[in-house]
PDB file of N, CA, C and O in Angstrom:
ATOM      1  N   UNK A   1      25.104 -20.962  19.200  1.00  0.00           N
ATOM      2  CA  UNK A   1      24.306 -19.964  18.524  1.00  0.00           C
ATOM      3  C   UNK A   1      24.667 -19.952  17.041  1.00  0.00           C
ATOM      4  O   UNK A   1      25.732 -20.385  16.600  1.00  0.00           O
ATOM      5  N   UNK A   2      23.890 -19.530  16.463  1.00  0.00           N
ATOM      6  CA  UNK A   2      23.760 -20.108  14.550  1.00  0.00           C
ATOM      7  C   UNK A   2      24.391 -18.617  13.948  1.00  0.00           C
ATOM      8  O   UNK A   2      24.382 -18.557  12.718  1.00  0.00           O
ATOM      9  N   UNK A   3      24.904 -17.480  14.622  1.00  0.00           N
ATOM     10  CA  UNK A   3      24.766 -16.024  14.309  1.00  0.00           C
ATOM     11  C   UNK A   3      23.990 -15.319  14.480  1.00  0.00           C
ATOM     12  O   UNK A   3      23.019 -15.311  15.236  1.00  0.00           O
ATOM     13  N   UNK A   4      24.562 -14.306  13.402  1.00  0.00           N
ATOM     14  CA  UNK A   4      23.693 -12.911  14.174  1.00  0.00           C
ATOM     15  C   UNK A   4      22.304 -13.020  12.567  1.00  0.00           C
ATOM     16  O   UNK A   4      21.093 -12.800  12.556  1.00  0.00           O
ATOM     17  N   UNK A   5      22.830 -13.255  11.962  1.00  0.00           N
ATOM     18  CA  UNK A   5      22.053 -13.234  10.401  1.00  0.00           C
ATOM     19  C   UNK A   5      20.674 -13.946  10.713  1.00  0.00           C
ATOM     20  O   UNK A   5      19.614 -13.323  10.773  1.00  0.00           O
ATOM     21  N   UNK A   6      20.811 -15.578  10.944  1.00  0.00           N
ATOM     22  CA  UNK A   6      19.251 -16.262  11.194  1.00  0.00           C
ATOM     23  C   UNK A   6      18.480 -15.790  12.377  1.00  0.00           C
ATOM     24  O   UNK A   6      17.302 -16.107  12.542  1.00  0.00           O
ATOM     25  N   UNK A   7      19.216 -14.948  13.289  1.00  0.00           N
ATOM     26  CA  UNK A   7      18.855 -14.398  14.627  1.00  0.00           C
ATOM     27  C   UNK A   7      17.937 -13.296  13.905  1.00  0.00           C
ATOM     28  O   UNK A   7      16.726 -13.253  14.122  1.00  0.00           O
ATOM     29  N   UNK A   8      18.483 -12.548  13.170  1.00  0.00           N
ATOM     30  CA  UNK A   8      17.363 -11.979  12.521  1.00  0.00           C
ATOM     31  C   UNK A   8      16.520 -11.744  11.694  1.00  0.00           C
ATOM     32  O   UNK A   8      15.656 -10.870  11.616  1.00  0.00           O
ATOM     33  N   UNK A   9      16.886 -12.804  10.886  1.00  0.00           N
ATOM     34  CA  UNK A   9      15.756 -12.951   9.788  1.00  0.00           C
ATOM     35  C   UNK A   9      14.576 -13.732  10.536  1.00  0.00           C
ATOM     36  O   UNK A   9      13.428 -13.681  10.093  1.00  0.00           O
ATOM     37  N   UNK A  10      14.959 -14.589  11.895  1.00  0.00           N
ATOM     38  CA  UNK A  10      14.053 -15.060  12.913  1.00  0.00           C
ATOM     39  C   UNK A  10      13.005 -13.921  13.380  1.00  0.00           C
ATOM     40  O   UNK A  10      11.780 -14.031  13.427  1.00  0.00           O
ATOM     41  N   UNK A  11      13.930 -12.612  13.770  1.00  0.00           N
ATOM     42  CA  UNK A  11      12.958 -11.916  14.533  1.00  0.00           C
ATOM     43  C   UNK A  11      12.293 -10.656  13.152  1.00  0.00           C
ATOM     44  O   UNK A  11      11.220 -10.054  13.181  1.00  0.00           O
ATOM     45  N   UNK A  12      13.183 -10.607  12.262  1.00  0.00           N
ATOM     46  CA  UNK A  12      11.978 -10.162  11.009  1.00  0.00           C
ATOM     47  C   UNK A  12      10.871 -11.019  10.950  1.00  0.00           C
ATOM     48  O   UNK A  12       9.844 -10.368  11.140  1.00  0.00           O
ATOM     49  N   UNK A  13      10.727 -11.808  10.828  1.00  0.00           N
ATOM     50  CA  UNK A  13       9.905 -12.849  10.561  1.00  0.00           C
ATOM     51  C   UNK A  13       8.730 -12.813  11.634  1.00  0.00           C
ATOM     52  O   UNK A  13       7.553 -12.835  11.275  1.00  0.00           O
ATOM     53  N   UNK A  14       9.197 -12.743  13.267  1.00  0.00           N
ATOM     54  CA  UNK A  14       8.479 -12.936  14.091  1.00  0.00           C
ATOM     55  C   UNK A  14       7.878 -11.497  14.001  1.00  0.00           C
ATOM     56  O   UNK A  14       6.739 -11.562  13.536  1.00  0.00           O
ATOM     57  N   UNK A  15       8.344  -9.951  14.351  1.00  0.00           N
ATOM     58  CA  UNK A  15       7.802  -8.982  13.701  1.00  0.00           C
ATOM     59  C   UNK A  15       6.799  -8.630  12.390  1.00  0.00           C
ATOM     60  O   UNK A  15       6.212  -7.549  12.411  1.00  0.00           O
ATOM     61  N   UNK A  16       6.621  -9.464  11.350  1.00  0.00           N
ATOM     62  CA  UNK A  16       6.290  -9.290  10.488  1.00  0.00           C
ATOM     63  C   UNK A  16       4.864  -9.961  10.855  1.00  0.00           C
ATOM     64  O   UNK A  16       3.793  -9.405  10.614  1.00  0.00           O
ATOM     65  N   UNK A  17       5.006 -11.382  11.545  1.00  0.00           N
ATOM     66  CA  UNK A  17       3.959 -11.915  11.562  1.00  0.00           C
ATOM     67  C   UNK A  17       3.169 -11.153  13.106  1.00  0.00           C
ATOM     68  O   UNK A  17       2.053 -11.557  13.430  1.00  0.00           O
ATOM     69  N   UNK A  18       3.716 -10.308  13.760  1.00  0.00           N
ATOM     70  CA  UNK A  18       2.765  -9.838  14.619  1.00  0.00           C
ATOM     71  C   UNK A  18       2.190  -8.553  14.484  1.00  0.00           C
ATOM     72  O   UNK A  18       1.322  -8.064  15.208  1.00  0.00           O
ATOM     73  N   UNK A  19       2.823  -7.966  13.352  1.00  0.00           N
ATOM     74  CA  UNK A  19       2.525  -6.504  12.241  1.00  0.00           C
ATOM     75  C   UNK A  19       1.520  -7.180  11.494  1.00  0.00           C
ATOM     76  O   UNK A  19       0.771  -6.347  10.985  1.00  0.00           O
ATOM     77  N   UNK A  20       1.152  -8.510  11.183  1.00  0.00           N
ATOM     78  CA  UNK A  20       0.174  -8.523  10.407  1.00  0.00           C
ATOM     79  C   UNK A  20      -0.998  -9.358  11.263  1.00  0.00           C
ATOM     80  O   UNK A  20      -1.987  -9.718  10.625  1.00  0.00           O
ATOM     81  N   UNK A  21      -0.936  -9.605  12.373  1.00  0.00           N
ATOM     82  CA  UNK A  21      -1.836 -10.316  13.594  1.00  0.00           C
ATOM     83  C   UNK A  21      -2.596  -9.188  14.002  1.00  0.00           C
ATOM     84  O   UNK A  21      -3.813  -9.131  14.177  1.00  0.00           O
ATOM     85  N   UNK A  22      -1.620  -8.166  14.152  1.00  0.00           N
ATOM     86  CA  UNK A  22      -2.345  -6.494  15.131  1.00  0.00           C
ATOM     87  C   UNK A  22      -3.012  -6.007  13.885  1.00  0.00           C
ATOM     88  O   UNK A  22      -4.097  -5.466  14.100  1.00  0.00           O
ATOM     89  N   UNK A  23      -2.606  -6.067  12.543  1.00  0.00           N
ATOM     90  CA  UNK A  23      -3.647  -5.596  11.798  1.00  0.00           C
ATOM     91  C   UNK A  23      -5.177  -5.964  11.445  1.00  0.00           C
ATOM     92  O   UNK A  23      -6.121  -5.184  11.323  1.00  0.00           O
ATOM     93  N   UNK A  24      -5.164  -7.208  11.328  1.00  0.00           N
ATOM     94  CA  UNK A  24      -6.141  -7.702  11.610  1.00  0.00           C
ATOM     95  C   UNK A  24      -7.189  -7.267  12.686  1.00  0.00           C
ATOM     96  O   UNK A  24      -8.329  -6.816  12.580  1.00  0.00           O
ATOM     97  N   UNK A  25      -6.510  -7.519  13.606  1.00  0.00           N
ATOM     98  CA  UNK A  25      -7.259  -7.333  14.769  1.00  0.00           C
ATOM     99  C   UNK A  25      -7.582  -5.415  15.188  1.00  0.00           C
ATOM    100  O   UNK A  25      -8.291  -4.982  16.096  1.00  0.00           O
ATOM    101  N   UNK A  26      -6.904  -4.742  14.324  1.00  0.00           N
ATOM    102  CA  UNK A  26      -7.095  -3.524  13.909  1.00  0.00           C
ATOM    103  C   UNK A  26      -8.650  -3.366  13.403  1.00  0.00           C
ATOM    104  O   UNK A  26      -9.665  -2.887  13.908  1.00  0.00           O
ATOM    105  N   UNK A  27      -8.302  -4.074  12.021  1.00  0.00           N
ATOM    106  CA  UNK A  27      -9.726  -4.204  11.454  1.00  0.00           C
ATOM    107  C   UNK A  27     -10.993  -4.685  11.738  1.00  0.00           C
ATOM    108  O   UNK A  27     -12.033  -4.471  11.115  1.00  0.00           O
ATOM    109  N   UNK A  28     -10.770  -5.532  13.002  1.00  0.00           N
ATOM    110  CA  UNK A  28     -11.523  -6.620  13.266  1.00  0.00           C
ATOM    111  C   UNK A  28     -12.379  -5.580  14.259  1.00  0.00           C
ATOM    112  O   UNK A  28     -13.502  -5.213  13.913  1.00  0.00           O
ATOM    113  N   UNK A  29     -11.820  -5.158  15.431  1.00  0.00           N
ATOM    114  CA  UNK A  29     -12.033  -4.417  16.491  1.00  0.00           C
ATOM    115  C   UNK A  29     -12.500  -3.308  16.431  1.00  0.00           C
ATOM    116  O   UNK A  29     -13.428  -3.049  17.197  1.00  0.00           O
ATOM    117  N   UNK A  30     -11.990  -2.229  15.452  1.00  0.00           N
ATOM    118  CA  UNK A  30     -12.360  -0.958  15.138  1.00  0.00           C
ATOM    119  C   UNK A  30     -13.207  -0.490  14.057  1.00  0.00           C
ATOM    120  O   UNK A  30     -14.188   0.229  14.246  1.00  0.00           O
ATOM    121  N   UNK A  31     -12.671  -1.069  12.472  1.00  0.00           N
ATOM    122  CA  UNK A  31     -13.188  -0.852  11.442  1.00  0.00           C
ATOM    123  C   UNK A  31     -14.311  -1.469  11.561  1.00  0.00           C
ATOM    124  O   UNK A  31     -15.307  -0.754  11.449  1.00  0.00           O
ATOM    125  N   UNK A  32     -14.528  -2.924  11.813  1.00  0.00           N
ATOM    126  CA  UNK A  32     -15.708  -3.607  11.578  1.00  0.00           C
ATOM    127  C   UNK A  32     -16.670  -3.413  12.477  1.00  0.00           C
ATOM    128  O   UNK A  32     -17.847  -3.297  12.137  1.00  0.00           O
ATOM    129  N   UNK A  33     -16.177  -3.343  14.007  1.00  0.00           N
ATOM    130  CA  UNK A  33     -17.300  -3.310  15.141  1.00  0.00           C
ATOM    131  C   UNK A  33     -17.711  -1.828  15.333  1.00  0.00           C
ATOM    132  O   UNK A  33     -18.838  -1.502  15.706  1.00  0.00           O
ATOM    133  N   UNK A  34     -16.833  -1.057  15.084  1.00  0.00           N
ATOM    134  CA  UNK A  34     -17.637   0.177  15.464  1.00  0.00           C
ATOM    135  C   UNK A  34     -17.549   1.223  14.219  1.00  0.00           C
ATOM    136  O   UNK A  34     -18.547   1.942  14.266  1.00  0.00           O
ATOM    137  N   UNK A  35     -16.632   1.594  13.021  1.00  0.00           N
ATOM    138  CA  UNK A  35     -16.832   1.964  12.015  1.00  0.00           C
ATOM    139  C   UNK A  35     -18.005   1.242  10.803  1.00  0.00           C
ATOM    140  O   UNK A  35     -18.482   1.836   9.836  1.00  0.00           O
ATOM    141  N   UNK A  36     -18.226   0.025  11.152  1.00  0.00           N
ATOM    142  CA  UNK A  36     -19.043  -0.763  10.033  1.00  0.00           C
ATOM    143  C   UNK A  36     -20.448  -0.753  10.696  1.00  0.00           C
ATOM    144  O   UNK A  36     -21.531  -0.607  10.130  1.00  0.00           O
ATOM    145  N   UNK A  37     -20.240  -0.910  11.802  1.00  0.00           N
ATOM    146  CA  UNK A  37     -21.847  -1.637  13.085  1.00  0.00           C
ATOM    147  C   UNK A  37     -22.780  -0.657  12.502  1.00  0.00           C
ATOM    148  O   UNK A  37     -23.871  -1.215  12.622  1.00  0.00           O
ATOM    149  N   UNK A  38     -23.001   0.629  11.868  1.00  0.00           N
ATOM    150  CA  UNK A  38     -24.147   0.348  11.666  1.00  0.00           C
ATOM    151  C   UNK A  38     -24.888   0.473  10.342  1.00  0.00           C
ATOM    152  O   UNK A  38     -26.098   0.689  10.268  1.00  0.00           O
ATOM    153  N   UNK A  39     -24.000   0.309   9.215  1.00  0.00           N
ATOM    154  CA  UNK A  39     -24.296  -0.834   8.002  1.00  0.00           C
ATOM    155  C   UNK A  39     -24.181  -1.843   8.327  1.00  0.00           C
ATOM    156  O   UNK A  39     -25.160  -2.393   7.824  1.00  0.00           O
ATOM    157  N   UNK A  40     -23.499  -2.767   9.002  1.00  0.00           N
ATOM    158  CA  UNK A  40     -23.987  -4.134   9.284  1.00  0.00           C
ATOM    159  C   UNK A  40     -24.974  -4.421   9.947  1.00  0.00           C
ATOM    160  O   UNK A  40     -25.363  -5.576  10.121  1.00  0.00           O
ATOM    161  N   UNK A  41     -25.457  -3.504  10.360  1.00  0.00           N
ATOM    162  CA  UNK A  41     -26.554  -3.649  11.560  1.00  0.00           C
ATOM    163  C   UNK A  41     -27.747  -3.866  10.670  1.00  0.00           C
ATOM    164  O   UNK A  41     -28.727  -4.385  11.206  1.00  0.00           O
ATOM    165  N   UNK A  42     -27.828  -3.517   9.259  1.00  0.00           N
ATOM    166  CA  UNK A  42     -28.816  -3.403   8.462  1.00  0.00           C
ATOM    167  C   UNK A  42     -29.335  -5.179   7.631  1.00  0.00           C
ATOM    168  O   UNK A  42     -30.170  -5.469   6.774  1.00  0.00           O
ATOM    169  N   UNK A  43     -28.010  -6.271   8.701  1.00  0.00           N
ATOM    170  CA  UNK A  43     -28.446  -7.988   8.691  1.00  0.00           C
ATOM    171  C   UNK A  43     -28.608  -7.766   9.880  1.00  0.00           C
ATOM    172  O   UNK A  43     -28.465  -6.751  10.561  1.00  0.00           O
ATOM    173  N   UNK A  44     -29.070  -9.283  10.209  1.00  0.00           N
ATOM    174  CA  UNK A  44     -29.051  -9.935  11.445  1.00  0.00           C
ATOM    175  C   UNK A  44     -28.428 -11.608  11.397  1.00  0.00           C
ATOM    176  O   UNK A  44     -28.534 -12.458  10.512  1.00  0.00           O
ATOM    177  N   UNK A  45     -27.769 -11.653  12.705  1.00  0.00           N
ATOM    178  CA  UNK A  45     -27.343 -13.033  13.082  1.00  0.00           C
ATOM    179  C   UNK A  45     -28.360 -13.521  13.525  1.00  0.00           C
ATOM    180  O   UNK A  45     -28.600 -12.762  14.464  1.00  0.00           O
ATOM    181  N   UNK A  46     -29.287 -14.403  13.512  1.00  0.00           N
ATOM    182  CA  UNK A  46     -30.104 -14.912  14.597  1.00  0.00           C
ATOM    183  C   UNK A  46     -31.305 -13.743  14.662  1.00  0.00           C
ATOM    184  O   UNK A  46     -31.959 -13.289  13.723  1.00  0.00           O
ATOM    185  N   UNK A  47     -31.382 -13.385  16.192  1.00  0.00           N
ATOM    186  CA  UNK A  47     -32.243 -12.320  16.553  1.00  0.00           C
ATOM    187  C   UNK A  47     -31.712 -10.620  16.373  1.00  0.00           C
ATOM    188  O   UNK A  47     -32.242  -9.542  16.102  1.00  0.00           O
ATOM    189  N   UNK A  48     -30.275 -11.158  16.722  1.00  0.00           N
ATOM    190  CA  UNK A  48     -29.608  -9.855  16.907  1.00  0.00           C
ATOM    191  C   UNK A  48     -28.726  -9.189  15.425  1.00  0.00           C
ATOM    192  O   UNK A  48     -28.001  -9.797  14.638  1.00  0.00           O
ATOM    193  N   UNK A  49     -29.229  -7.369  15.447  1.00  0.00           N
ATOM    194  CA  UNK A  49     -28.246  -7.087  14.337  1.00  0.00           C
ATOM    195  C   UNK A  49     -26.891  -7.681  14.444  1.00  0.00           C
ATOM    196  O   UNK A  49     -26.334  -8.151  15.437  1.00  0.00           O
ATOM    197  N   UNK A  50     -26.388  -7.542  12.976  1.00  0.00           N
ATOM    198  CA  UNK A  50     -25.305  -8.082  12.950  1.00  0.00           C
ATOM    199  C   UNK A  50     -23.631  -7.656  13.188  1.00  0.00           C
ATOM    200  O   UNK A  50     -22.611  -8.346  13.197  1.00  0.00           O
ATOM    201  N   UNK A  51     -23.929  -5.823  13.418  1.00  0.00           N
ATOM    202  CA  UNK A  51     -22.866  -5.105  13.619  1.00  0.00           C
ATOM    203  C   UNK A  51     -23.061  -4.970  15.254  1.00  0.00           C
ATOM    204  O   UNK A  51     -21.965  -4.735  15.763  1.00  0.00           O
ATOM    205  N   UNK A  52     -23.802  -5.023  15.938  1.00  0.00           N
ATOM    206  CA  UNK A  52     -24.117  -5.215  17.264  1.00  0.00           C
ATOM    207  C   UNK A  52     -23.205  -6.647  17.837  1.00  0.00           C
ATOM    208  O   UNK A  52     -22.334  -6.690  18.706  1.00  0.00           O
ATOM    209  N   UNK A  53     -23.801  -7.803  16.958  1.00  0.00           N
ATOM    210  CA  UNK A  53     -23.321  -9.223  17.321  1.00  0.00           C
ATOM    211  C   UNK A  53     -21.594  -9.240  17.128  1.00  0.00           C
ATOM    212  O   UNK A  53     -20.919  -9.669  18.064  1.00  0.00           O
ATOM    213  N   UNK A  54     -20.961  -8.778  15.938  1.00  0.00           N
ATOM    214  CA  UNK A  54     -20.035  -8.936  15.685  1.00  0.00           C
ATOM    215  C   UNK A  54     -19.164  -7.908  16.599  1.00  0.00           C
ATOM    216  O   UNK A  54     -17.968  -8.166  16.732  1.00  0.00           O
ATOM    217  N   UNK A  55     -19.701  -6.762  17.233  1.00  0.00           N
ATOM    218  CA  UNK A  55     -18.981  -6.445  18.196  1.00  0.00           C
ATOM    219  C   UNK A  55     -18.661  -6.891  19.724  1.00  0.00           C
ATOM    220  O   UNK A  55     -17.711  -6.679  20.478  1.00  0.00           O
ATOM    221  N   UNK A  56     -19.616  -7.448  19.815  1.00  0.00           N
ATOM    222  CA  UNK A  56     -20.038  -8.531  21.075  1.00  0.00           C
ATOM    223  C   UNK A  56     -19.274  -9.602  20.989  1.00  0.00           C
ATOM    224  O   UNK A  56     -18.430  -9.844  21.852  1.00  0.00           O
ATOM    225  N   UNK A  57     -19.456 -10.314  20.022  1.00  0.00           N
ATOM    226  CA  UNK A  57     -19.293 -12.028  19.953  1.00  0.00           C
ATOM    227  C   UNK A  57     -17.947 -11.864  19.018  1.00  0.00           C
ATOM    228  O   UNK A  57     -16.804 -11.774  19.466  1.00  0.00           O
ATOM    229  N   UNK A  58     -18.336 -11.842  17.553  1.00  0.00           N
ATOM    230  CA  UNK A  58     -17.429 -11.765  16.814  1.00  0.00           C
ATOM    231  C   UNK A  58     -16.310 -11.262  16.709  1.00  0.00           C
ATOM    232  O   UNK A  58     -15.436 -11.875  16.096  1.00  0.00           O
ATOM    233  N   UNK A  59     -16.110 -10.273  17.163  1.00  0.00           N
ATOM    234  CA  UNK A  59     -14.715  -9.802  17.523  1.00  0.00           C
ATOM    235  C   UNK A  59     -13.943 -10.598  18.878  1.00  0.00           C
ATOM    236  O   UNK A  59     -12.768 -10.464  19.218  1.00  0.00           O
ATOM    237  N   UNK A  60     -14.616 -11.147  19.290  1.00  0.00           N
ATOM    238  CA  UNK A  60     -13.435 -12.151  20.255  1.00  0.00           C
ATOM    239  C   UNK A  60     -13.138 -13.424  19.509  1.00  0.00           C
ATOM    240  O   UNK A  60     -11.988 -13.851  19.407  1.00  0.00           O
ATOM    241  N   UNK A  61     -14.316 -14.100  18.922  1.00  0.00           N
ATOM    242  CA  UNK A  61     -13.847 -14.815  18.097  1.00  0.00           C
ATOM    243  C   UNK A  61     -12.840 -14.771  17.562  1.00  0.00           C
ATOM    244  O   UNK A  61     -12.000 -15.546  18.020  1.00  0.00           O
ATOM    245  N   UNK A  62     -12.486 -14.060  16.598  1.00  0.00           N
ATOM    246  CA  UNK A  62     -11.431 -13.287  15.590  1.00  0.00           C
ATOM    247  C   UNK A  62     -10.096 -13.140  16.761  1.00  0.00           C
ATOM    248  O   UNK A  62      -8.918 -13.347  16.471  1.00  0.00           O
ATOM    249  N   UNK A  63     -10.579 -12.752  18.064  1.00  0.00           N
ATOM    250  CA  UNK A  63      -9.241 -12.852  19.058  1.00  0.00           C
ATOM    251  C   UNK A  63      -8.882 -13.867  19.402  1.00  0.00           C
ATOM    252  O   UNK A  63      -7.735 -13.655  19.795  1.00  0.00           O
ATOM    253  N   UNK A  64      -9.099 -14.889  19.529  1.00  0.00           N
ATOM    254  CA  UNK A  64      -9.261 -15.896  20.065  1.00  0.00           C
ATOM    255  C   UNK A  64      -8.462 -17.076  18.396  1.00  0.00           C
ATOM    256  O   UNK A  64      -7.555 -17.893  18.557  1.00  0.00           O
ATOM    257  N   UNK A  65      -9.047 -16.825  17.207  1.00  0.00           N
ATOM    258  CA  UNK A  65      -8.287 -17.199  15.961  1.00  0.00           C
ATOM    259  C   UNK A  65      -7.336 -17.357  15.998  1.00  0.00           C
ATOM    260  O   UNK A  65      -6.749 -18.418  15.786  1.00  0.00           O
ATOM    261  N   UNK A  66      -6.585 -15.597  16.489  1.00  0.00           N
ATOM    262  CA  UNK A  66      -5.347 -14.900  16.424  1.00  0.00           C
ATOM    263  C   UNK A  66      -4.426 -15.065  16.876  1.00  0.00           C
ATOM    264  O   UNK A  66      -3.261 -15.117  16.482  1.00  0.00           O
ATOM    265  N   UNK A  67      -5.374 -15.253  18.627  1.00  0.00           N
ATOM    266  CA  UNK A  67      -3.682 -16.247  19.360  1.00  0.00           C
ATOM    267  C   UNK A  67      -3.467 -17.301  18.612  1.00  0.00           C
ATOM    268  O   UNK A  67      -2.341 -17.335  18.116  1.00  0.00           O
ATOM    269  N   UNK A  68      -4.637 -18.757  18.196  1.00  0.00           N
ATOM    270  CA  UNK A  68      -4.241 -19.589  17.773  1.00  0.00           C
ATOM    271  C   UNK A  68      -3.453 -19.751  16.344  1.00  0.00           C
ATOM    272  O   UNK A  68      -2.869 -20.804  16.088  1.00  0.00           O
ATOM    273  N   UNK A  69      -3.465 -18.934  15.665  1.00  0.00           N
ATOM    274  CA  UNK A  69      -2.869 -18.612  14.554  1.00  0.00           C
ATOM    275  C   UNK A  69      -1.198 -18.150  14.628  1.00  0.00           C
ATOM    276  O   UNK A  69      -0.323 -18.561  13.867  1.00  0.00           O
ATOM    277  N   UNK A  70      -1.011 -17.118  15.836  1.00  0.00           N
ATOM    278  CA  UNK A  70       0.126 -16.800  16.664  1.00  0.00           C
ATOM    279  C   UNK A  70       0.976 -17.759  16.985  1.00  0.00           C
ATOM    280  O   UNK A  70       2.170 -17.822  16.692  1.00  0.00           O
ATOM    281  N   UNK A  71       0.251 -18.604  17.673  1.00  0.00           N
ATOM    282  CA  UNK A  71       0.947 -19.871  18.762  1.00  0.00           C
ATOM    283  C   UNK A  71       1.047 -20.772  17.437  1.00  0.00           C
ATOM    284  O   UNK A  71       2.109 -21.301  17.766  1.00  0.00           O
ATOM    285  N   UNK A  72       0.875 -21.123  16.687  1.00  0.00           N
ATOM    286  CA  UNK A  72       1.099 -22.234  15.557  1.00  0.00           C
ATOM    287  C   UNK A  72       2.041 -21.960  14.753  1.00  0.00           C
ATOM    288  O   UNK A  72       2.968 -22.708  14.441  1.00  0.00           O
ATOM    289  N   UNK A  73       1.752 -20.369  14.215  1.00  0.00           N
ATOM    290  CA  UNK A  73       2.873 -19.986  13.444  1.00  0.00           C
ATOM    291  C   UNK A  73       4.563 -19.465  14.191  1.00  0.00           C
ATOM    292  O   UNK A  73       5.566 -19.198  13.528  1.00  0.00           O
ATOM    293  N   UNK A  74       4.472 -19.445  15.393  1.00  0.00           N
ATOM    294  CA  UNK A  74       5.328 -19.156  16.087  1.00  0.00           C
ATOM    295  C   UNK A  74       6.379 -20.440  16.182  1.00  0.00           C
ATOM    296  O   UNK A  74       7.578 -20.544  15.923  1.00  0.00           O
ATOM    297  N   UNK A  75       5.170 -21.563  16.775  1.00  0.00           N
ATOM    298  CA  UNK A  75       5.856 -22.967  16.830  1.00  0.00           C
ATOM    299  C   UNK A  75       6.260 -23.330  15.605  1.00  0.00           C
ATOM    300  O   UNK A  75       6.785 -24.442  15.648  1.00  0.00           O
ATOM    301  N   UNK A  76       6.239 -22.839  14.472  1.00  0.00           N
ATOM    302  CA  UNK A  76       6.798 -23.649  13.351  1.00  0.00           C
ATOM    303  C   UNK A  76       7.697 -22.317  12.944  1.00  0.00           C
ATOM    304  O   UNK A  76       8.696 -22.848  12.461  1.00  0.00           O
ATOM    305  N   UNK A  77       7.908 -20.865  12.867  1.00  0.00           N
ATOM    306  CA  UNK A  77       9.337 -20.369  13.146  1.00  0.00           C
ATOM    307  C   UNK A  77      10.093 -20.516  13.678  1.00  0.00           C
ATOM    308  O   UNK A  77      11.213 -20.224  13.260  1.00  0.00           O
ATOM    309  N   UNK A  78       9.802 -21.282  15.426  1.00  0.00           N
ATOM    310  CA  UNK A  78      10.721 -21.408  16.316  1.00  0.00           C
ATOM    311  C   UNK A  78      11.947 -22.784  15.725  1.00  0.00           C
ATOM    312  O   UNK A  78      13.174 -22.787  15.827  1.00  0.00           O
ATOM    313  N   UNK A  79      11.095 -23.757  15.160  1.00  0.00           N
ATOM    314  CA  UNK A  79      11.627 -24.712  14.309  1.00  0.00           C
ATOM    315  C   UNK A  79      12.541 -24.805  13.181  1.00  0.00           C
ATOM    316  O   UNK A  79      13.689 -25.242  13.104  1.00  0.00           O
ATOM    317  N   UNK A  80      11.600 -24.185  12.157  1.00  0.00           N
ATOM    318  CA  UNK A  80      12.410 -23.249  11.224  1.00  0.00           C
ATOM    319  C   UNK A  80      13.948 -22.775  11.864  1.00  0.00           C
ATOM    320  O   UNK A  80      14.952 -23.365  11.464  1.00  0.00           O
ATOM    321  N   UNK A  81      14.032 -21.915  12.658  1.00  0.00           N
ATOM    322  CA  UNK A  81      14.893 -20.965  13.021  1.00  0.00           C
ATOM    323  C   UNK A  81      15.801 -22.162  14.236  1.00  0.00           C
ATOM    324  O   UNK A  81      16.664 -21.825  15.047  1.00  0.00           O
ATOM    325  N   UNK A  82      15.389 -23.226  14.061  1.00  0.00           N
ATOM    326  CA  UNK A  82      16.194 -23.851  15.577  1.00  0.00           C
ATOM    327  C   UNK A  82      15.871 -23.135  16.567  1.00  0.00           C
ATOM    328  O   UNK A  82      16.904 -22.923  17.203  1.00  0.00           O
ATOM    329  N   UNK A  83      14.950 -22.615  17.076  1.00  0.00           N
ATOM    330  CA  UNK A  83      15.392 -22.038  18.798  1.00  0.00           C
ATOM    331  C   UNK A  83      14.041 -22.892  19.597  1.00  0.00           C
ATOM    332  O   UNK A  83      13.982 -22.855  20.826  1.00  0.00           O
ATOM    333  N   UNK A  84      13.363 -23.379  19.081  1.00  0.00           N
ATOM    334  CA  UNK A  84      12.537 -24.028  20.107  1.00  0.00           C
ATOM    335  C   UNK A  84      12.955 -24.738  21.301  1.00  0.00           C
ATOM    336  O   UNK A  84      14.166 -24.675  21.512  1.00  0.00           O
ATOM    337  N   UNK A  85      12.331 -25.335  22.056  1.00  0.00           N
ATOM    338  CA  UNK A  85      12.677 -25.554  23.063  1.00  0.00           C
ATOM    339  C   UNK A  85      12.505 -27.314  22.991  1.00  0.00           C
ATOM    340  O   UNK A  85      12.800 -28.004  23.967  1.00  0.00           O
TER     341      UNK A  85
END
């Protein structure tokens, strides 16, 4: 084990980046799909308004980013930090 010091600047790090994953997805989920939907609703995607669509579709999208954004940046702290597997 490397100490107690990179042990936690590891898990600052890993905290920090999932304090700023949940925010997102804060904004993504709440502010945009149901605080914004219906000024956005005033475009359209396609057929469908666009604060309608983006609560439907777009907001999983954006979930779906997040893990992958998660899982990438995780694998290259785990590295960083030596603890991968």
């Amino acid at each position: 084990m490397r100490g107690q010091n990179p042990l936690r600047a590891y898990w600052r790090a890993n905290v920090r980046l999932i304090a700023t994953l949940l925010a997102v997805w804060f904004i993504t989920a709440y502010l945009i799909s149901i605080v914004l939907a219906p000024w956005l609703n005033q475009f359209r995607l396609g057929s469908a308004p666009l604060g309608f669509w983006f609560a439907q579709q777009g907001s999983i999208y954006v979930f779906i980013l997040l893990i992958w954004i998660y899982a990438r940046r995780m694998d290259a702290l785990d590295r960083q930090y030596d603890v991968h597997e």
